[in-house]
C-alpha positions in Angstrom: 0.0 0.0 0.0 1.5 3.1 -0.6 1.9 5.5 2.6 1.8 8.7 0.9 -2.1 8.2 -0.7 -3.2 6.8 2.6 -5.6 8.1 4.7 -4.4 9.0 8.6 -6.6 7.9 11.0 -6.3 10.1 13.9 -8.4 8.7 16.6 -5.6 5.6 15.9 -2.9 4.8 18.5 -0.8 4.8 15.5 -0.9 7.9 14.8 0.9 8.7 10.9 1.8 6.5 8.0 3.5 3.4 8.9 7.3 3.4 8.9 10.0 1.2 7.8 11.4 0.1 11.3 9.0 -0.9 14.5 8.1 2.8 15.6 8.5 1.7 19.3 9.4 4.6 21.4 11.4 2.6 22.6 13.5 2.4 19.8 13.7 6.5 20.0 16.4 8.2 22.3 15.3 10.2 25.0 16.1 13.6 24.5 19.8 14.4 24.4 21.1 11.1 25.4 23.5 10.0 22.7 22.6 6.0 22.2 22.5 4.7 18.8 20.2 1.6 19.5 19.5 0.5 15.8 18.4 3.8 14.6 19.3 4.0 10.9 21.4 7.0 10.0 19.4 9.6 7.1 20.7 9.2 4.0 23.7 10.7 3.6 25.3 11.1 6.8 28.1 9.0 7.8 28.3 7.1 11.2 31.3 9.4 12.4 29.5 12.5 10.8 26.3 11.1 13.6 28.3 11.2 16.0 30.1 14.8 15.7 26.5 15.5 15.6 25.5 13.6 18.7 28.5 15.0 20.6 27.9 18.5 19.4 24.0 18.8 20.4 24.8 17.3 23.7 27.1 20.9 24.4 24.6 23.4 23.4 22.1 21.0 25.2 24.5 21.2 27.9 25.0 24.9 27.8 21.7 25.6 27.2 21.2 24.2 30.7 23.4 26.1 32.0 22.4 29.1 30.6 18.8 28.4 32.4 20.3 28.0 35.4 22.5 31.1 35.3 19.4 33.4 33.8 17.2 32.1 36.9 20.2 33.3 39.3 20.4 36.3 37.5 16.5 37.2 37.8 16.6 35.9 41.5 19.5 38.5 42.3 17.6 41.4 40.5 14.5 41.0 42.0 16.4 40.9 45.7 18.0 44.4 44.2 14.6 46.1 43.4 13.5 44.6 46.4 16.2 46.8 48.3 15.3 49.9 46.4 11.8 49.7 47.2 11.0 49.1 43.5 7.5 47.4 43.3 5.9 46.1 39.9 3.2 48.9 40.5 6.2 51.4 40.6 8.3 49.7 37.7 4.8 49.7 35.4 4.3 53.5 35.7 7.9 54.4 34.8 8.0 52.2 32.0 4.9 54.0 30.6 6.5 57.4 31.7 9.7 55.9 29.5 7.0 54.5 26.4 5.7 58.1 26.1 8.8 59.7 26.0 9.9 57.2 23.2 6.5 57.9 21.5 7.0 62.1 21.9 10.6 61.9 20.2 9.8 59.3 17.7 9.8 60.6 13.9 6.2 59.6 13.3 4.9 62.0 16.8 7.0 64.8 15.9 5.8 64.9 11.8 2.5 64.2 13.0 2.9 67.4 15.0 4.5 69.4 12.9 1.8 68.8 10.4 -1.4 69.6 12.9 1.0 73.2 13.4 1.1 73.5 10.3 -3.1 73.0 9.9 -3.6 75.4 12.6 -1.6 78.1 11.1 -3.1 77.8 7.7 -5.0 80.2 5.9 -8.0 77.5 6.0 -8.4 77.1 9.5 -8.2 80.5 10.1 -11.0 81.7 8.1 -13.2 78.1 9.3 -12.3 78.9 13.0 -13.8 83.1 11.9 -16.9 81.4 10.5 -17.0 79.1 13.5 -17.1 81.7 16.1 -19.4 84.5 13.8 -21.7 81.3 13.6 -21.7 80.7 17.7 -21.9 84.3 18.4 -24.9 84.8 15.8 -26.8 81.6 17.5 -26.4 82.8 21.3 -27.7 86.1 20.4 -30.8 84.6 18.1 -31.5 82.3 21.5 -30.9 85.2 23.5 -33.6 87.6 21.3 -35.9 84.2 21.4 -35.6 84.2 25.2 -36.6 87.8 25.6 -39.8 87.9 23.3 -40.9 84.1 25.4 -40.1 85.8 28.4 -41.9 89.0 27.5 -45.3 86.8 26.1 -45.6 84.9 29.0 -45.5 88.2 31.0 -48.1 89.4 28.6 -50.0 86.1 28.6 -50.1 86.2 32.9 -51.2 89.9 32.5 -53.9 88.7 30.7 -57.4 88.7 32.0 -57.9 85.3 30.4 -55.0 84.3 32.8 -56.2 85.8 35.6 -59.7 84.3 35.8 -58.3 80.9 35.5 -55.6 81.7 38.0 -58.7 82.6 40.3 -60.6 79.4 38.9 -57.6 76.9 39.9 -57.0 78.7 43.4 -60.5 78.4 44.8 -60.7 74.8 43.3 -57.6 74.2 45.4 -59.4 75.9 48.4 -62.6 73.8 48.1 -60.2 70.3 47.5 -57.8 70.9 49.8 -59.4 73.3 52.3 -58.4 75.3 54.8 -55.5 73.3 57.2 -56.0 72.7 60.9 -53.0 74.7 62.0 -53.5 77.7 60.2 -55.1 80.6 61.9 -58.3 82.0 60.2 -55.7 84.8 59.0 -54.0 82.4 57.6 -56.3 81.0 55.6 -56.4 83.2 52.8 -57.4 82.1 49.2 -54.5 81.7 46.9 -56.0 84.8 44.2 -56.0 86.6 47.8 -52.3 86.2 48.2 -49.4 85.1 46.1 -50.3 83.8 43.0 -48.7 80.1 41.7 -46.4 81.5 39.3 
């Protein structure tokens, strides 16, 4: 059967197409130990050239763990330093924002970006759009302003009114007759609302 048109099956405990030898893990070195238990070479690699290959990963495996173990010293005997200056993660976060937004305000990009909104704001076009801006605003609050005056000065008329005034009397002596006069209030004191101050 050929292995390359086959179908994997991946719920299978053989996980892959087949291979040549068993495909115990067994027959698979743990990693970085240097056996050579029957495992055929690649093509094109000589046993000696294996084994300068063997004996080379198993330095840098060998200095990488050294390397872990000399890093983890390294971040144990900074963190007993900021420790000893009082430096917290809190107090570390906010200066290396204060340092990111230094970085952003003298990085190329901030500064043209800048230059180009000074440029906008001195230009001939924002000029005369901020003119028509603030004649605009200062037409509006005194339309609203005039507006204010003449609803202010109806209503006035309107209260003056002897239309208003009769229903003013109206509602007051319905109050009086709903409501009544309280228990606590002297007889002077219970005056009709049209008698004394008026709702609005």
């Amino acid at each position: 059967m050929d292995s390359v048109g086959q179908d994997v099956n991946l719920n299978s405990p053989n996980k892959g197409p087949p291979m040549e030898h068993s495909g115990s893990l067994a027959d698979f070195p743990a990693e970085g130990a240097l056996q050579n238990s029957g495992n055929p070479l690649p093509p094109g690699l000589t046993e000696e050239e294996a084994e300068d290959l063997r004996n080379e990963l198993s330095k840098v495996e060998e200095e990488i763990s050294t390397l872990r173990q000399v890093l983890s010293a390294k971040e144990r005997h900074a963190a007993e330093l900021k420790r000893k200056l009082g430096l917290s993660p809190l107090n570390e976060f906010k200066q290396n924002l204060t340092k990111s937004w230094q970085d952003v305000q003298t990085s190329n990009a901030y500064v043209s970006a800048s230059a180009t909104l000074d440029d906008i704001t001195h230009s001939e076009a924002y000029k005369k759009t901020q003119e028509t801006l603030s004649q605009a605003g200062q037409k509006t609050s005194a339309a609203l302003t005039t507006m204010g005056s003449a609803i202010t000065r109806k209503l006035g008329d309107m209260r003056n009114s002897a239309t208003f005034k009769s229903f003013e009397d109206k509602m007051g002596n319905l109050k009086y007759k709903v409501v009544g006069p309280r228990g606590d209030e002297s007889p002077a004191d219970s005056v009709t609302p049209t008698q004394e101050n008026p709702p609005f």
